[in-house]
N, C-alpha and C positions, 0 to 999 in steps of 0.2 A: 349396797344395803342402804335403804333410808334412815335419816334419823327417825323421822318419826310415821307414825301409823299411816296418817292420813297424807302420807308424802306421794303415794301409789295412786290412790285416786286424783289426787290433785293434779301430778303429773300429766294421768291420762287424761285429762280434761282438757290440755294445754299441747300444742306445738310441741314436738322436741327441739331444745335446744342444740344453739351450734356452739355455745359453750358452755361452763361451770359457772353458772349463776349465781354468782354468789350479793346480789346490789338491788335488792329489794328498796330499801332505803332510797334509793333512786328512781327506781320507775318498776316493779311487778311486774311479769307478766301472766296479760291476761290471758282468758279461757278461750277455747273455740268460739265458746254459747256468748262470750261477751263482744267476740271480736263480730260476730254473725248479725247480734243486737244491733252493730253501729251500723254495717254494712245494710242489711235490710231496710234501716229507716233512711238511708241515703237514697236509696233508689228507689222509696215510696215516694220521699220528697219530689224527685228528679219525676218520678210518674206521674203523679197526682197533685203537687203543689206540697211547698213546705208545710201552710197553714193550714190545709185538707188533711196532710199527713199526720202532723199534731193532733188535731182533733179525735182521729182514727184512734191515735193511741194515748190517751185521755186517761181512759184508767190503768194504765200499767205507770202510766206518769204518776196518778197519784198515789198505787200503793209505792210504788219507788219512794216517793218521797216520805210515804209513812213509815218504812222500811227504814229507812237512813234517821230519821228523824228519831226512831226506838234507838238505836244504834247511839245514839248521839244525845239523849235520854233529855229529847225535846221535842214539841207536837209537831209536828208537819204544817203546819200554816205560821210556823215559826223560821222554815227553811227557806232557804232561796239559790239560787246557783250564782256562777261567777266563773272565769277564765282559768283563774288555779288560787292558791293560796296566798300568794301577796296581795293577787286582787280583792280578794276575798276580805283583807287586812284595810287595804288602803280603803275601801268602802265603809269599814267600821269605822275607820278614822274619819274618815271625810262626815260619816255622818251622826259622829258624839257631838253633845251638847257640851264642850269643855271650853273653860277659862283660856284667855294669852298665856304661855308659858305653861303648860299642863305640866303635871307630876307626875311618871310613872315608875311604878318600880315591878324590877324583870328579877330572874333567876338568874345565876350566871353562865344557864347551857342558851341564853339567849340568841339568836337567830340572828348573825350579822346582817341580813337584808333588814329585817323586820327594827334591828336600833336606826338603819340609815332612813326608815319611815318616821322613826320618832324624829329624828336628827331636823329631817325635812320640814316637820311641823314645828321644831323651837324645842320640844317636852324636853321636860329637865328627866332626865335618868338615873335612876338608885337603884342600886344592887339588894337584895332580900341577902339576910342574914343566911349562912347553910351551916348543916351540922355535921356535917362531914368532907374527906376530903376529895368527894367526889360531886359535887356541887347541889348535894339534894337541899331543900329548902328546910330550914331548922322552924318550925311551923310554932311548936312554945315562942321562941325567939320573936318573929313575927305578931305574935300574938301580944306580946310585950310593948313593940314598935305602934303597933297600932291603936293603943290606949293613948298615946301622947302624940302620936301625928298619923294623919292620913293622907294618900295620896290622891290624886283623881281617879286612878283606877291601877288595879295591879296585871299585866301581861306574864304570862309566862307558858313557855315552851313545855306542853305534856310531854316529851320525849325531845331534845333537841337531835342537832347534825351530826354532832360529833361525839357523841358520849349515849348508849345505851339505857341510863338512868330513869327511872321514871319517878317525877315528881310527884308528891303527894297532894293532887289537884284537891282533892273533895276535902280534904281537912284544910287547903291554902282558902278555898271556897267557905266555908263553914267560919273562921277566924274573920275573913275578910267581911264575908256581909253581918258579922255579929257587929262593925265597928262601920256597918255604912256604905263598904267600898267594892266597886263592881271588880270581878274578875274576867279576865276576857283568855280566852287558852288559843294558841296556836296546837291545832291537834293532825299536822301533817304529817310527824312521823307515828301516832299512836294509834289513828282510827285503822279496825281491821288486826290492829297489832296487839291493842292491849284494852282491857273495860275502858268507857267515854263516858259514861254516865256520870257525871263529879257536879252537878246543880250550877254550872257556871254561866253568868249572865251571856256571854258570847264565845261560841265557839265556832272554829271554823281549820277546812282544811283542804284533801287532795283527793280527789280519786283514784292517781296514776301509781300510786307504790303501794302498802301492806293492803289495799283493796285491791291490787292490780284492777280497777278499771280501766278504762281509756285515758289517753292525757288531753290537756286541754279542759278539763272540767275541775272547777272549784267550789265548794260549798260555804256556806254560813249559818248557823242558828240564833236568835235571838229570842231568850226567856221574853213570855209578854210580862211576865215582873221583873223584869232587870232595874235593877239599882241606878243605872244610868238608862241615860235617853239615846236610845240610837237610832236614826232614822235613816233606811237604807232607799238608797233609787233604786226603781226596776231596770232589769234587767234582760235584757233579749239573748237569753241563753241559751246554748247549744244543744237541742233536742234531741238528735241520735245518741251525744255523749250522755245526756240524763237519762234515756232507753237503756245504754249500757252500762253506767255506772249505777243504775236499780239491778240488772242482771248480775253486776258483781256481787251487789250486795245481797241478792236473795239466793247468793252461790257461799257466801257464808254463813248466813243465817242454815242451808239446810246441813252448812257439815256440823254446826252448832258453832255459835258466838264461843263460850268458855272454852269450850275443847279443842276449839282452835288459838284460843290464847295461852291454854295450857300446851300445847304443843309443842306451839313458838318461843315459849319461856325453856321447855326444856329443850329444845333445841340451841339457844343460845347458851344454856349452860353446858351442852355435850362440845359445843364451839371454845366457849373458854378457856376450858379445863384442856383440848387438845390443843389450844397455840399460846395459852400464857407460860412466859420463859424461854420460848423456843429461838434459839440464836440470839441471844437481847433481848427482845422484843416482849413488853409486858401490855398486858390485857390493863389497859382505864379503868373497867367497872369492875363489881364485886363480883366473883364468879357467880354464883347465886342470883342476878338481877334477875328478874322476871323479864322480860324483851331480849330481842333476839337481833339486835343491834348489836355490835360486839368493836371496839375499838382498839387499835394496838399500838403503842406509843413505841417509835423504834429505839434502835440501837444510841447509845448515848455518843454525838458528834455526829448525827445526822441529821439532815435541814430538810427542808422542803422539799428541794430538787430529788435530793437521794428519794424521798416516799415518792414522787412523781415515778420516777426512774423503775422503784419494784412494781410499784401499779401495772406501769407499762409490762413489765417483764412478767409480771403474774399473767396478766392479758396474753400474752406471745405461748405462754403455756396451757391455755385454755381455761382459765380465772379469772370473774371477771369479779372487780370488786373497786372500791374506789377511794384516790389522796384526799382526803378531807383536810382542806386548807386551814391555816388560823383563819379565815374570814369568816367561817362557818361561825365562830364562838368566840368573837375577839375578848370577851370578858374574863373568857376560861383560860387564856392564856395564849401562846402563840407558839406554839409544837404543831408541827400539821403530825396527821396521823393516817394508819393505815384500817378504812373502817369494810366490814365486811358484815354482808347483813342477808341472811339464807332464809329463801319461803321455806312453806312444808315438805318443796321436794328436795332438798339438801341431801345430800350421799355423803358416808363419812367417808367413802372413799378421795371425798372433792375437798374435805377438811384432812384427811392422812395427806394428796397433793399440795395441801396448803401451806402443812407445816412443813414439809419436806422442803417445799418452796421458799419458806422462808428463812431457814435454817440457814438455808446457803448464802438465802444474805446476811445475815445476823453476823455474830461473833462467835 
């Protein structure tokens, strides 16, 4: 039985699986219609010329990007492609208008690659105040901080790696530019997952996981009012994968944006409720989170190696799901955990395996 409605169509849209998918978070997968997108423009390329082929498909290029652009609740000649979402990052960085020694301050589900970019460039790094003890952002609090100092720009992870949570962007957004200061969102675990629209000066992400489009393709938007100056280089981006990841996206758009975010949310709460407590093992987030990201912090005197070890063995029983290391969120602490993150077509029969599964490692 699916969790949820739209699990049956989705499924049939897609390959059957050789196992229990459970690692959207990681990489989706995609649809026949997406996999077909990439494959055809290959072989138009290889027929006709790459740059013949491009021209050919001119307009589905640009409702694609109109498409992703609503989606992302920015125009289309605000968008640009990129390799995936680091690159996607390092591009914004490389092309702000900022001081020696920048200031930025992150959330604490922050993205261990994405501090080792600040690292790179010198920025000095501050943590955002939270108001709970799951790392959301205490947004009054901020709103406080930001009358008496401002940063160069404030980053923060719409959804991070290791923690289902979603931050409250469009009220971080609304506080931030009341006092001047641009916000820039990493939206690689949210797009496809949860609303993107939050008015933020730069946003950017993936195509390969809650869009399951193809991998290899990364996106960026930049408000033409952003608060900051960003000036991006062009970019000779991958044309089949912008064909397919418009086909992902007009494969959400038709099951409907909301109703797929509604889904997903309750799907992640029919997830929590079945593995929090199970053997030790307790659920990170609030059962009730809206995403369908789901984290489980093990048994207490278990390290790394041990969540490596159930990974594997959930793998060996047909589960595929994945050890999220501390390097994911070194701010958030240093527990690796066990994270488990199911598209529409999740079976609770694959969650009843899951807890069974973990039971026997637990206590």
């Amino acid at each position: 039985m699916y969790c949820s409605d739209l699990g049956e169509q989705w499924r049939a849209a897609r390959v059957e699986p050789s196992i229990g998918h459970l690692d959207a978070a990681s990489a989706g997968r995609s649809s026949n219609a997406v996999i077909d997108t990439l494959h055809q423009h290959l072989i138009r390329e290889a027929r006709d010329g790459s740059y013949i082929a491009a021209d050919a498909q001119a307009d589905m290029l640009v409702a694609g990007r109109q498409a992703l652009g609503s989606l992302l609740g920015h125009a289309a000649d605000e968008l640009s492609y990129r390799d995936s979402a680091r690159a996607a990052l390092s591009s914004v960085l490389n092309g702000m208008k900022l001081p020696l020694s920048a200031t930025v301050w992150v959330a604490t589900n922050e993205f261990g690659p994405n501090l080792a970019e600040f690292e790179r460039r010198d920025f000095v790094v501050r943590t955002m105040p939270t108001i709970d003890v799951f790392g959301r952002v205490d947004v009054d609090s901020l709103e406080n901080m930001l009358q008496f100092e401002q940063p160069d720009f404030i980053h923060v992870c719409h959804i991070g790696s290791t923690s289902g949570i979603v931050q409250p962007v469009a009220q971080i957004v609304e506080v931030a530019h009341n006092a001047g200061v641009a916000v820039v969102v990493d939206m690689a675990q949210s797009v496809g997952h949860v609303a993107t629209v939050t008015g933020a000066d730069v946003v950017y992400g993936t195509s390969r996981k809650w869009l399951t489009g193809p991998r290899g393709v990364g996106f960026v938007a930049v408000r033409s009012d952003s608060v900051i100056d960003v000036e991006l280089l062009p970019s000779d981006a991958f044309i089949a994968g912008q064909l397919a990841l418009s086909q992902a996206v007009a494969e959400l758009v038709d099951l409907g944006e909301q109703k797929v975010f509604d889904e997903l949310a309750a799907i992640g709460r029919i997830a929590r409720e079945r593995l929090h407590g199970i053997g030790s093992w307790e659920v990170v987030e609030p059962l009730d989170e809206r995403s369908a990201l789901i984290t489980l912090a093990p048994p207490p005197g278990w390290g790394p190696a041990d969540v490596v070890a159930a990974r594997d063995r959930l793998r060996e029983l047909g589960l595929l799901v994945t050890a999220a290391d501390s390097w994911r969120a070194p701010l958030a602490g240093d527990t690796s955990l066990l994270r488990i993150s199911p598209h529409l077509d999740a079976r609770t029969e694959q969650l009843d395996e899951l807890a069974k599964a973990i039971r026997t490692m637990g206590y």
